[in-house]
C-alpha positions in Angstrom: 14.9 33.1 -32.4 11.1 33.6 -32.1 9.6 33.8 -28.9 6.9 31.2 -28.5 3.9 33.2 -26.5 1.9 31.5 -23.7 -1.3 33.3 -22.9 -1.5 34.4 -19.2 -4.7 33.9 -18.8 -4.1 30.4 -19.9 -1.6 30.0 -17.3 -3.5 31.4 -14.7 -6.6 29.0 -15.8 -3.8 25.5 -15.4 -2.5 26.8 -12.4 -6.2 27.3 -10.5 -6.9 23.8 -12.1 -3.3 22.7 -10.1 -3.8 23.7 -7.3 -7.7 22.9 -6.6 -6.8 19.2 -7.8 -3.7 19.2 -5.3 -6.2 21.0 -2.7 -8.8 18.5 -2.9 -6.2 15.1 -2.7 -5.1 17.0 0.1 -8.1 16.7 2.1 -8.5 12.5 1.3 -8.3 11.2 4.7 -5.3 8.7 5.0 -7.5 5.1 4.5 -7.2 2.1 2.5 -9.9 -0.3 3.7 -12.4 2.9 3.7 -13.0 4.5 0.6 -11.6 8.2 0.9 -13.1 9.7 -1.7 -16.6 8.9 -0.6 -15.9 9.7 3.2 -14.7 13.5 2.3 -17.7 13.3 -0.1 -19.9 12.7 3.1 -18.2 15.3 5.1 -18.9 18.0 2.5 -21.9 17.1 2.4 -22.3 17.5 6.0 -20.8 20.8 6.1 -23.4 21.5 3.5 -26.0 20.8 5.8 -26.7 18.5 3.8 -30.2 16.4 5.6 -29.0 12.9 4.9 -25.3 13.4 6.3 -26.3 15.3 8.9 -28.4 12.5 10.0 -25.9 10.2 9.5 -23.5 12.0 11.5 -25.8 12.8 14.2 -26.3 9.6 14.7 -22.7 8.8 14.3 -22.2 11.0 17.2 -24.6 9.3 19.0 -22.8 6.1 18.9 -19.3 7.5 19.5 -20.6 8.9 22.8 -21.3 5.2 23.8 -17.6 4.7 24.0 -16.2 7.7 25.7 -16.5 6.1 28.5 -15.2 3.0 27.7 -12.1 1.0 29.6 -9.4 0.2 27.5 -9.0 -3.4 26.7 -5.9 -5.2 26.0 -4.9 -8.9 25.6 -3.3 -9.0 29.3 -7.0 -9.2 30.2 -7.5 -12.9 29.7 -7.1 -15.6 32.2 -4.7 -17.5 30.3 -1.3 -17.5 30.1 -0.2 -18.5 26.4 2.8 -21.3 26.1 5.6 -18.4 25.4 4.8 -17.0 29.1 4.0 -14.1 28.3 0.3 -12.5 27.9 1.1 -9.9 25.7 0.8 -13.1 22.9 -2.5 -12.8 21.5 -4.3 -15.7 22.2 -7.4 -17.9 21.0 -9.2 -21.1 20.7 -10.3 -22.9 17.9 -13.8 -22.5 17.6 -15.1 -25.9 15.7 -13.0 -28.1 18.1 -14.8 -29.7 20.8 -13.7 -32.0 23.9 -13.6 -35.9 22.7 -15.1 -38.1 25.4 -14.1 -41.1 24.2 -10.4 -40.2 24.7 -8.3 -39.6 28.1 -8.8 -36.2 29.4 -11.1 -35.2 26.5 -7.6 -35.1 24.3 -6.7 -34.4 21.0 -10.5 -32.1 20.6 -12.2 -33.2 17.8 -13.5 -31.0 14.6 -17.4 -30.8 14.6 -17.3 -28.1 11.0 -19.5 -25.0 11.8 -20.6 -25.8 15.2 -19.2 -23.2 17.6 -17.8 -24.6 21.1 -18.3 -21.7 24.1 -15.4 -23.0 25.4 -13.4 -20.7 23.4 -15.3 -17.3 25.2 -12.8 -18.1 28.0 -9.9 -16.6 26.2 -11.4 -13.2 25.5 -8.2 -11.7 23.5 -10.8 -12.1 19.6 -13.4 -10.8 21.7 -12.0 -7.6 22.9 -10.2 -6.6 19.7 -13.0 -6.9 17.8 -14.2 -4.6 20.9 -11.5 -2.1 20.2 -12.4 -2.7 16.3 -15.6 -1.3 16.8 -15.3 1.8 19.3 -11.8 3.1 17.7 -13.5 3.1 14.3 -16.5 4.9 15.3 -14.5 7.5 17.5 -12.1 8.3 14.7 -15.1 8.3 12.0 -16.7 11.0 14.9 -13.6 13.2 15.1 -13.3 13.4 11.2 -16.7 14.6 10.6 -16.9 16.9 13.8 -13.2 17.8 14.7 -14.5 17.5 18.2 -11.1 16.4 20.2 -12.6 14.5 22.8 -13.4 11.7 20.2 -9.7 12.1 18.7 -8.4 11.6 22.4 -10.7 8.4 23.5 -9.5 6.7 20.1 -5.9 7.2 20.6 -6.1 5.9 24.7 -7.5 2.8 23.5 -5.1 2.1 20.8 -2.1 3.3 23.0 -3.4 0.5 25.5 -3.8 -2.2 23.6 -0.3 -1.3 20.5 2.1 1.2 22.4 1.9 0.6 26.0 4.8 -1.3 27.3 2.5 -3.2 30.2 -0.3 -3.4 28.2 0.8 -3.6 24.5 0.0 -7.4 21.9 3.1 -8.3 20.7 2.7 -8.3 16.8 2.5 -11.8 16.0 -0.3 -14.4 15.7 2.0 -17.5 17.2 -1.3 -19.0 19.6 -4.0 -18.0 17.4 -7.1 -20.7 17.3 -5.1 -23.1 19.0 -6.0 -27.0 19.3 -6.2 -28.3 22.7 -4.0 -31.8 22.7 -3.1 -31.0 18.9 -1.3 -27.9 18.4 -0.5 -24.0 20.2 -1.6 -22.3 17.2 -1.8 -22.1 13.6 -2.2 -19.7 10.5 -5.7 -19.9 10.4 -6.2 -18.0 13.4 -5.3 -14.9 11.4 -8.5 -14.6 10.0 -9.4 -13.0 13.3 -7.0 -10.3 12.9 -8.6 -8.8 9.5 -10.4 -6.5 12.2 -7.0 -4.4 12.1 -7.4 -3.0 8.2 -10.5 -0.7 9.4 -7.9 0.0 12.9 -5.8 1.0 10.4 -7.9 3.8 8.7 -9.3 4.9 12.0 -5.1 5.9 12.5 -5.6 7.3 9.4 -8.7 9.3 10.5 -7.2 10.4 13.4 -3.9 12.4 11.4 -4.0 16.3 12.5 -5.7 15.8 15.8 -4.1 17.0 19.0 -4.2 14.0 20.4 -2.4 11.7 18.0 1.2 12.7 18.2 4.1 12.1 16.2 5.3 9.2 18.5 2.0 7.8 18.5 2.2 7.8 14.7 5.2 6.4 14.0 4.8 3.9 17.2 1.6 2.2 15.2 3.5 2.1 12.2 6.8 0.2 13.5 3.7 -2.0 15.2 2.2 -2.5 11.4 5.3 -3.3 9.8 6.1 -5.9 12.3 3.0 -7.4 12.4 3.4 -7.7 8.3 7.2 -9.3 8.9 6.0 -11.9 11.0 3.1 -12.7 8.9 5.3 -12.9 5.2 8.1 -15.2 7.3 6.8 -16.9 10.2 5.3 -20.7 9.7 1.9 -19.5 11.1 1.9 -16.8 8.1 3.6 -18.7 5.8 0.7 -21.7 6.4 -2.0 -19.0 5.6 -0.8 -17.6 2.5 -1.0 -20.8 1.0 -4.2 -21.2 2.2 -6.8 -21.9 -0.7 -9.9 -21.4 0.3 -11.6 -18.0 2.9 -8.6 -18.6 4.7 -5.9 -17.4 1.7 -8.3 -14.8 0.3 -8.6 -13.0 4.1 -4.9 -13.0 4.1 -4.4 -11.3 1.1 -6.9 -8.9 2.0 -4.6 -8.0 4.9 -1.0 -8.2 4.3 -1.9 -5.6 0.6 -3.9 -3.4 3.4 -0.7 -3.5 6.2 1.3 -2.8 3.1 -0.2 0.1 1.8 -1.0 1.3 5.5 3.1 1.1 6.0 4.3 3.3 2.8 5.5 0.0 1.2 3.9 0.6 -2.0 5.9 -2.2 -4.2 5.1 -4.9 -1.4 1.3 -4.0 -2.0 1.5 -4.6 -5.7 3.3 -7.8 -5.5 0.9 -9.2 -2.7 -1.9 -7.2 -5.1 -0.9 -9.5 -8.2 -1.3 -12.9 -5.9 -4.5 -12.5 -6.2 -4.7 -13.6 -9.9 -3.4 -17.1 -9.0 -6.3 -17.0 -6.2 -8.8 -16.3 -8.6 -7.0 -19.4 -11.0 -7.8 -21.9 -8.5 -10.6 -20.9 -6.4 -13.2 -20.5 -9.0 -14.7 -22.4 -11.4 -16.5 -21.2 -14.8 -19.7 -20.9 -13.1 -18.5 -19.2 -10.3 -18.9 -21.7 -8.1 -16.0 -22.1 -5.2 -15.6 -25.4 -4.6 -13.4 -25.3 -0.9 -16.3 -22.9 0.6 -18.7 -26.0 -0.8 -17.4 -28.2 1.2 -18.0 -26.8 4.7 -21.4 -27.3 6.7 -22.1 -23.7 6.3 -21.1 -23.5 2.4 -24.0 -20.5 1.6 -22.3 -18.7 4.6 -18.5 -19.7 3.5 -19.7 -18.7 0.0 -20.9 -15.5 0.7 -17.7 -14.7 3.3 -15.2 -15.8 1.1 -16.7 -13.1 -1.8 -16.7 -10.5 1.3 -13.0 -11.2 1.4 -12.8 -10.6 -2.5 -14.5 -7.7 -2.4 -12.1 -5.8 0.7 -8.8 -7.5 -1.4 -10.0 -6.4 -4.9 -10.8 -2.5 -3.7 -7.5 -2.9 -1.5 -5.6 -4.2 -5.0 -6.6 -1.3 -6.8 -5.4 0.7 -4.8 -2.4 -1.3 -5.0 -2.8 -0.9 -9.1 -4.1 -4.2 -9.9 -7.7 -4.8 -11.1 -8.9 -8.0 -9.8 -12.6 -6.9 -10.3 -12.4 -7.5 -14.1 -10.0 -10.4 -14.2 -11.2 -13.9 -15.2 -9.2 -17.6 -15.0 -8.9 -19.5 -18.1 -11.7 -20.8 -17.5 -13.7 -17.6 -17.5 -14.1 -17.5 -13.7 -13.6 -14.7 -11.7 -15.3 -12.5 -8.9 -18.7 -10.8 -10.6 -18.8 -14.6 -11.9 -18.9 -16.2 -8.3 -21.5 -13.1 -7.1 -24.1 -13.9 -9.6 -23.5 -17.2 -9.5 -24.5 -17.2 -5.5 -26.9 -14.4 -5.7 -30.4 -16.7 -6.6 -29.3 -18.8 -4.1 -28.8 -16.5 -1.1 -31.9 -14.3 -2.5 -34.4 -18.0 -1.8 -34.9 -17.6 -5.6 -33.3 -21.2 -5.8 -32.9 -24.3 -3.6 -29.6 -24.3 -2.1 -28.3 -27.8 -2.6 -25.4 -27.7 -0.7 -24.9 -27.9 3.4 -26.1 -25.0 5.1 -26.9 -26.3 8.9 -26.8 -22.5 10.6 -29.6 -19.8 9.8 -27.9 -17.7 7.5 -27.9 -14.3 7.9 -27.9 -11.5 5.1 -26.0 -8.7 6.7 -22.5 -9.8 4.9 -24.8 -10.0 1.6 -25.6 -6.7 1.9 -21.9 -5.1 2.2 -21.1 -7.4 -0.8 -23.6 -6.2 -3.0 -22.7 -2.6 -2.1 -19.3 -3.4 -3.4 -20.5 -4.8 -6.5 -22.7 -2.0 -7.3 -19.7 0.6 -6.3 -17.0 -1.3 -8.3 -19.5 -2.9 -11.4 -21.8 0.0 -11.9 -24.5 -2.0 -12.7 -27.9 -0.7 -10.3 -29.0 -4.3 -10.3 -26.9 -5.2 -7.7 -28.0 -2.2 -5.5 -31.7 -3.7 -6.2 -30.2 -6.8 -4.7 -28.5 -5.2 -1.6 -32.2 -3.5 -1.1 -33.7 -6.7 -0.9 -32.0 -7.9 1.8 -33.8 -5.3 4.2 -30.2 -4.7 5.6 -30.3 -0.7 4.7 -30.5 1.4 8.4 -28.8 -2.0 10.6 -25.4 -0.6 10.3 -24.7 2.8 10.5 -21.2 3.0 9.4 -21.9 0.3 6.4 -24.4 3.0 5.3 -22.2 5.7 6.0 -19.3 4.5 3.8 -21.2 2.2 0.7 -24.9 3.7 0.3 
C-alpha cells in the first residue's frame, strides 16, 4: 500500500491556524444584544493604546465610578403592594391612562394615546430597573476593559439584590405590568418595559471570569432567565404579547430569541428567530410604511421605535441563524424598506403627514442608522446617523456601533 505523505510543515501551518482561530472565539465575551466581536475589537485596541479607545474607556471609567457607590434597588422598594400580596411582583402603571372625571371615583381610567400620566412615577418598580439597566451595564462594560474587580463586584451586588436575594429578589413574571386602574391588574403589554433585561443579560456575560461572580451566581441568573422565558411563552400576559402586531409583538421577539440564546436553548432561539418572517408579512407594506405605528399620536416616534426593535431582533436572529435583514414579504416589504422609507421624513427633508403631537427626539434614530450601516454596509446610512448630531451623547452607543 503506498503511504500518502503529509508535509509537516503543512501540518504545523493548519494547526497554528487552529488554534489562533479557537484562541481568538475564545476571548468573545459571552453577549447577544452586544456585538462581541466589536467589543473585544475595542479592547485590543485599548490595550494597544490605541487614542480613541482609550478615550472611550477613560471615560467609561469615569461613568462606572458614578455607580460604585450606588444602593441597590429592588422592586420591594415601591409603596405598593401588587394584588398577589406580595412585592416581589414587579409592578407598573399604564402610562396613557388617565383618571375619568365624569365617572365615580375617577373609574375605569380612560386612554389619552401618547400623553404620559405622572401618576404612574408612584410605582417606581420601571423606574429602578431601568436604574439597575444602566449602572450594571456600564460596571460590567468597566470590568471587561480594565479587569479592575471593584467594578466586577458593584455589578454583581446589584444584580444579587434585585434576581438572587430571597428578601429582595422580582419574581420572574410580568403578571401586574402597566396595569389599568378599574379595568384590569395587568396585561402583556407591560413587557415592553422589561426589554431592559437583554443588555442585563450581556453585562452577566461580561462579568464571566471575575472573582466576584461565582458559580452560584451564575447558574442562579440563569434558572432566573429561563423562568422568566417559561412564563412569558405560557402565561396569558405573554401569550397576549406574542400575538401582538404592532411595537408591542416586535419587542417581544426581540426578547424571548435574546433570553433564549442567553439560556443555552439554541433551537428555542431559531424557532422564535423564524417568527419574525410572519412579523415582517403583516407589519409592512411595499413602501415600507407600518401601518399599526401610523396610527398612534406619536406615529414618527412609533415608527422609528418599532424599526429600533427590528434592528435588536434581526442582529439577535442572526445569531439565532436566521437573516431577517434581507428578507422581504410578498409584497417586497421588509426592514431596509421601512428605514428608507421613514428616513426623509425623520431627517425634515419631507412633511410628516401623519400625527406626531410630542417633539420628537433623534437619539433612537441614531442607534438605528448605526445598525443599518453595520448590518447593510452601505456608508449612506452612517451619513444619516451623522446628521442627527447624536455622535458623543451616549457613550456606550458609541462605544459598541461607531
Amino acid at each position: 500500500m503506498k503511504k500518502i505523505s503529509f508535509p509537516l510543515n503543512r501540518f504545523l501551518f493548519l494547526l497554528v491556524v487552529f488554534f489562533s482561530f479557537s484562541t481568538v472565539q475564545s476571548q468573545l465575551p459571552r453577549t447577544f444584544a452586544m456585538n462581541p466581536s466589536r467589543l473585544a475589537e475595542l479592547k485590543k485596541q485599548f490595550a494597544q493604546k490605541n487614542a480613541g479607545a482609550v478615550a472611550m474607556v477613560n471615560q467609561l471609567q469615569k461613568d462606572a465610578d458614578q455607580f460604585l457607590t450606588m444602593q441597590p434597588v429592588s422592586v420591594m422598594d415601591k409603596g405598593i403592594t401588587p394584588p398577589s400580596g406580595s412585592k416581589h411582583d414587579y409592578m407598573s402603571q399604564a402610562p396613557y391612562f388617565w383618571y375619568d372625571s365624569s365617572k365615580p371615583n375617577g373609574l375605569p381610567y380612560m386612554r389619552k394615546d401618547g400623553v404620559r400620566n405622572p401618576e404612574i412615577n408612584k410605582i417606581e418598580d420601571h423606574k429602578h430597573l431601568d436604574e439597575l439597566h444602566e449602572s450594571v451595564h456600564t460596571l460590567s462594560l468597566a470590568y471587561y476593559f480594565t479587569s479592575e474587580e471593584k467594578y466586577a463586584q458593584k455589578a454583581t451586588s446589584l444584580l444579587r439584590y434585585w434576581f438572587l436575594d430571597d428578601a429582595t429578589k422580582m419574581n420572574p413574571n410580568q403578571n401586574y405590568g402597566q396595569g389599568i386602574p378599574g379595568v384590569t391588574e395587568g396585561r402583556g403589554i407591560g413587557l415592553i418595559e422589561t426589554r431592559s433585561l437583554m443588555n442585563i443579560a450581556d453585562a452577566v456575560g461580561l462579568l464571566q471570569g471575575a472573582a466576584s461572580w461565582t458559580a452560584a451566581d451564575n447558574n442562579g441568573i440563569q434558572k432566573w432567565y429561563k423562568d422568566f422565558l417559561n412564563w412569558m411563552l405560557t402565561s396569558k400576559n405573554g401569550k397576549d404579547e406574542h400575538a401582538a402586531k404592532n411595537n408591542h409583538g416586535t419587542w417581544y421577539s426581540a426578547q424571548v430569541v435574546d433570553y433564549a440564546l442567553f439560556t443555552g436553548d439554541n433551537t428555542k432561539a431559531h424557532e422564535l428567530a423564524e417568527e419574525g418572517k410572519r412579523r415582517i408579512d403583516s407589519q409592512f407594506t411595499a413602501e415600507g410604511k407600518m401601518p399599526l405605528e401610523l396610527e398612534r399620536t406619536t406615529a414618527l416616534g412609533y415608527s422609528t421605535f418599532n424599526l429600533l426593535a427590528w434592528s435588536k431582533f434581526s442582529a439577535l436572529a442572526q445569531q439565532a441563524g436566521t437573516d431577517l435583514w434581507s428578507y422581504t414579504n410578498a409584497r417586497g416589504g421588509g426592514i431596509q424598506k421601512g428605514i428608507d422609507w421613514l428616513m426623509p421624513y425623520a431627517a425634515g427633508e419631507k412633511k410628516w403627514e401623519y400625527q406626531q403631537i410630542n417633539t420628537y427626539g433623534k437619539g433612537e434614530l441614531y442607534d438605528l442608522l448605526l445598525y443599518a450601516w453595520h448590518y447593510y454596509h452601505d456608508p449612506k446610512y452612517l451619513a444619516d446617523a451623522n446628521k442627527t448630531n447624536q455622535q458623543g451623547k451616549d457613550l456606550l452607543t458609541d462605544m459598541m456601533m461607531r
